[in-house]
N, C-alpha and C positions, 0 to 999 in steps of 0.2 A: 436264483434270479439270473446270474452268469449266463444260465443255461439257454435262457430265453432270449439273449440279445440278440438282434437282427439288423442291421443296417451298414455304415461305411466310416471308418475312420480316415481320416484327412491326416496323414501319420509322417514327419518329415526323416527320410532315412540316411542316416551319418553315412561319415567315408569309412571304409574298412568292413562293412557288413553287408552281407548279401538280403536281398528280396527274403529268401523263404526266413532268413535269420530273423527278421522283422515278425515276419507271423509267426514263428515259434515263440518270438518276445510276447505278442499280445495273444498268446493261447496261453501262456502261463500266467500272465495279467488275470486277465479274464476268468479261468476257468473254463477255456471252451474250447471244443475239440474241431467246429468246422470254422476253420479259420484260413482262408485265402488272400492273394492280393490279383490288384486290376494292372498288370503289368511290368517286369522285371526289368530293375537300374542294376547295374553291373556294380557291383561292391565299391568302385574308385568313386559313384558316382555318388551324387548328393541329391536331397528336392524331395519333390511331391511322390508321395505311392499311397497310393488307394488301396484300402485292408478294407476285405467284405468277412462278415460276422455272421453265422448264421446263416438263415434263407439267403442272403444277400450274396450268397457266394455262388449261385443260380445265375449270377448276373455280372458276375466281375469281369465276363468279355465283353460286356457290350459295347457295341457304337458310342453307348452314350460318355467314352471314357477317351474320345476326341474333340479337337486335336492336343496333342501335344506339344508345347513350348520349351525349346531347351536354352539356355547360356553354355557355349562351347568357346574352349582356347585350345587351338589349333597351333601348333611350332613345326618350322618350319626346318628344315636342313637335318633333319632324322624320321625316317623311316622304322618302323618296329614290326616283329611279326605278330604283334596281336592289334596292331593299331592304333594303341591308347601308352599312355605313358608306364603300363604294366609289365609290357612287351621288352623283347633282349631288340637293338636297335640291329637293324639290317641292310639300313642304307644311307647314304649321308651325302648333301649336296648344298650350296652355295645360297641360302635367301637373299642376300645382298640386293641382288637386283631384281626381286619382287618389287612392286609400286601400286599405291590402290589401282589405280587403273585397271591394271592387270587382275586383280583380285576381283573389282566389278563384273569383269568380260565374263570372268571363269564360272563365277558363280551363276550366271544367267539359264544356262542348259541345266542347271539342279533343280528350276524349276517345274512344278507342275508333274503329271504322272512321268516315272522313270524308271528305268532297268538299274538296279541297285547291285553288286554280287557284294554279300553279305561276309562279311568278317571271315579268316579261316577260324579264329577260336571265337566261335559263337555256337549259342545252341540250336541251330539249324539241322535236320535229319540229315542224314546222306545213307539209302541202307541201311536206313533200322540204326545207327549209330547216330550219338551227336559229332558234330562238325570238332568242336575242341576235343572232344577225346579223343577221333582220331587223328589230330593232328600232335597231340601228345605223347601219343603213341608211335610217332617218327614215320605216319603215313602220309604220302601224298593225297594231299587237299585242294579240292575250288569247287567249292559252292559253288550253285549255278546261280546267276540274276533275276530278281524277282522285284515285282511291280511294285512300287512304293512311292507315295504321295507328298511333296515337298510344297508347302501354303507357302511360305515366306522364307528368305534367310537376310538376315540384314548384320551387316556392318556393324558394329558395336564400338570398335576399338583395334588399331595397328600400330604397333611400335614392335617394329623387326628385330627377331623373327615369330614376336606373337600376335596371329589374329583372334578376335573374337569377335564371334558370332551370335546373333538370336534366331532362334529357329523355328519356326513352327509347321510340325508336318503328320501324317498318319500313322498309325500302327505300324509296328515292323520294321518300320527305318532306323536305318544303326547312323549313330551321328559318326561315329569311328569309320564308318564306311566314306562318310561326304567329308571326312579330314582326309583319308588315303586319298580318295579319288581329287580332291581339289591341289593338291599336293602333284600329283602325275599332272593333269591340266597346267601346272604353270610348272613343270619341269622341274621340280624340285621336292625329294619325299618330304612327306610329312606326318603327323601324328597328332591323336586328341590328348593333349597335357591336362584338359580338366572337365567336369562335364557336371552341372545344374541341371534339374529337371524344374521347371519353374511352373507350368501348369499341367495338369489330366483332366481334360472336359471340366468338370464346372472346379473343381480344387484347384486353390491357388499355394503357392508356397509362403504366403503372409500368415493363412490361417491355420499351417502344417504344427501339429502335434509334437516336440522334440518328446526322447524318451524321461527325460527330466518330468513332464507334465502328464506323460501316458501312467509313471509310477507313482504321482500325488492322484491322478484321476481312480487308480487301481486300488488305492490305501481308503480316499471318499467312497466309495463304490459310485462314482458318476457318471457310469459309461454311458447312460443315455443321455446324459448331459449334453456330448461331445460326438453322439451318432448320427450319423444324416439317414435318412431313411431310405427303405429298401429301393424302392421305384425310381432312386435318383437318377441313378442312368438312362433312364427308359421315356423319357420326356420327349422324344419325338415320336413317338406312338401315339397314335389315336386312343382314348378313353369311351370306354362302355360301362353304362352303368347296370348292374344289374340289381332287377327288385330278389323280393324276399325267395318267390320261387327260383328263378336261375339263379339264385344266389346257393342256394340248397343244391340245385343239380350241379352246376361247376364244381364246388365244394367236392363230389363225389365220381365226379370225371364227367357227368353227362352233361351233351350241347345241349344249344338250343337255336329254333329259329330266329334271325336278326335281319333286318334292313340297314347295309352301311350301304352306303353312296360315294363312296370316296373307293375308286377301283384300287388304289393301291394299297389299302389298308388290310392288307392280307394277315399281318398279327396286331392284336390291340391288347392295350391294358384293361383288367377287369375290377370296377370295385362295390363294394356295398352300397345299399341308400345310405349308412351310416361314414363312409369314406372309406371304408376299408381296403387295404389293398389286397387282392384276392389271388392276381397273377396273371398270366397272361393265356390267352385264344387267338387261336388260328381261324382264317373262314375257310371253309370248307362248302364250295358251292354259296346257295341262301343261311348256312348255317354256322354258328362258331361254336369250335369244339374247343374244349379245354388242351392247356400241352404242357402249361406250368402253373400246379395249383400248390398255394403257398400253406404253411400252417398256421394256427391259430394266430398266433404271439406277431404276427404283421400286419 
């Protein structure tokens, strides 16, 4: 039965453990070999991660696994060369005379699309290498900046020299990055002392999995108890329904002729008369061709 699960765990991941440590946890859980997650918390961090099971792991980039919500405590008058409280400290300077004030001004330009340059120990390429290892390796490192999407960041809390933060913003944004960089902004290094991931698109951290309850769910066999299903992400797609015949041809790769009306719906969700979710079609011209056909067990 293991074999068969398909869908998304809502899984809250402790400090001291990495992303993939998590899905090697629930492959051993389980029983099951295709086991991914919808995005990577840096081991100090805590919160929501999304584990896709299964088909479901077809789908753990999606859009539908924004925006993200973080809780950040930012400290001020230390600098580190990884940016997070991990890091050997590399610079040190005066919070004193921060004031919210100052902290509102600064924070305003973080809004909305921005040039971001990304951690030097982060897993960014550079030449076929990650960015950490070769800064590990005692080479000269800078990432270059890249476009990253900041919804909100609000105030939370300041008693010098810790701010915190709530954040809500897109894929790809390193909170480590908007601690260094708001730190330069008011003239004083700084660093992310702690970091909560509090929501991923529809997952909240109220209803996150601790591994306490992942090992009683493991012992019950109640993993579909606690699964969301495969197509969670994918809710801003348009839905096609397909009868018995295109149901048979998708199944086996082949299109079929379709009338959408809606220009932009260029990939849609495919399901049976019976609800099935089948997977997803591309249009192609008047036609939608299959691009991701799911198996039975979804």
């Amino acid at each position: 039965m293991a074999s068969q699960l398909s869908g998304f765990l809502n899984v809250f991941k402790a400090p001291g453990e990495t992303s993939q440590g998590v899905v090697s946890r629930i492959r051993r859980l389980t029983g099951q070999k295709r086991v991914g997650h919808a995005g990577t918390l840096d081991p100090a961090a805590v919160g929501v991660l999304p584990v896709a099971l299964g088909e479901a792991t077809r789908f753990a980039m999606s859009s539908g696994w924004e925006p993200k919500v973080y809780w950040a405590d930012v400290v001020f008058g230390i600098g580190t060369d990884t940016d997070d409280a991990e890091g050997r400290p590399v610079a040190a300077g005066d919070a004193s005379g921060i004031n919210l004030g100052q902290i509102g001004e600064c924070l305003r330009p973080f809004l909305g699309r921005i040039a971001q340059r990304p951690p030097v120990y982060s897993a960014v390429r550079l030449g076929g290498a990650r960015s950490y290892a070769l800064a590990r390796g005692g080479g000269a490192v800078t990432p270059a900046a890249r476009q990253v999407r900041i919804d909100e960041i609000r105030v939370v809390d300041w008693v010098s020299p810790m701010l915190s933060l709530r954040i809500q913003c897109g894929a790809g944004t390193y909170i480590r990055a908007v601690a260094r960089d708001l730190g330069e902004q008011l003239g004083c290094p700084a660093h992310l002392a702690a970091l909560a991931r509090l929501r991923v698109g529809p997952f909240s951290i109220d209803g996150a999995l601790d591994y306490e309850q992942l090992d009683a769910i493991s012992l019950s066999g109640g993993w579909r108890h606690v699964l969301w299903p495969t197509d969670l992400p994918l809710g801003e797609l348009r839905v096609v329904i397909a009868n018995e015949v295109q149901e048979q041809d998708f199944v086996h790769g082949r299109g079929w002729e379709a009338m959408i009306s809606d220009a932009g719906a260029d990939r849609v969700r495919v399901y049976s008369l019976r609800g099935t979710f089948l997977g997803l079609a591309e249009r192609a011209g008047a036609r939608l061709e299959p691009r991701i056909v799911l198996g039975s067990d979804c």
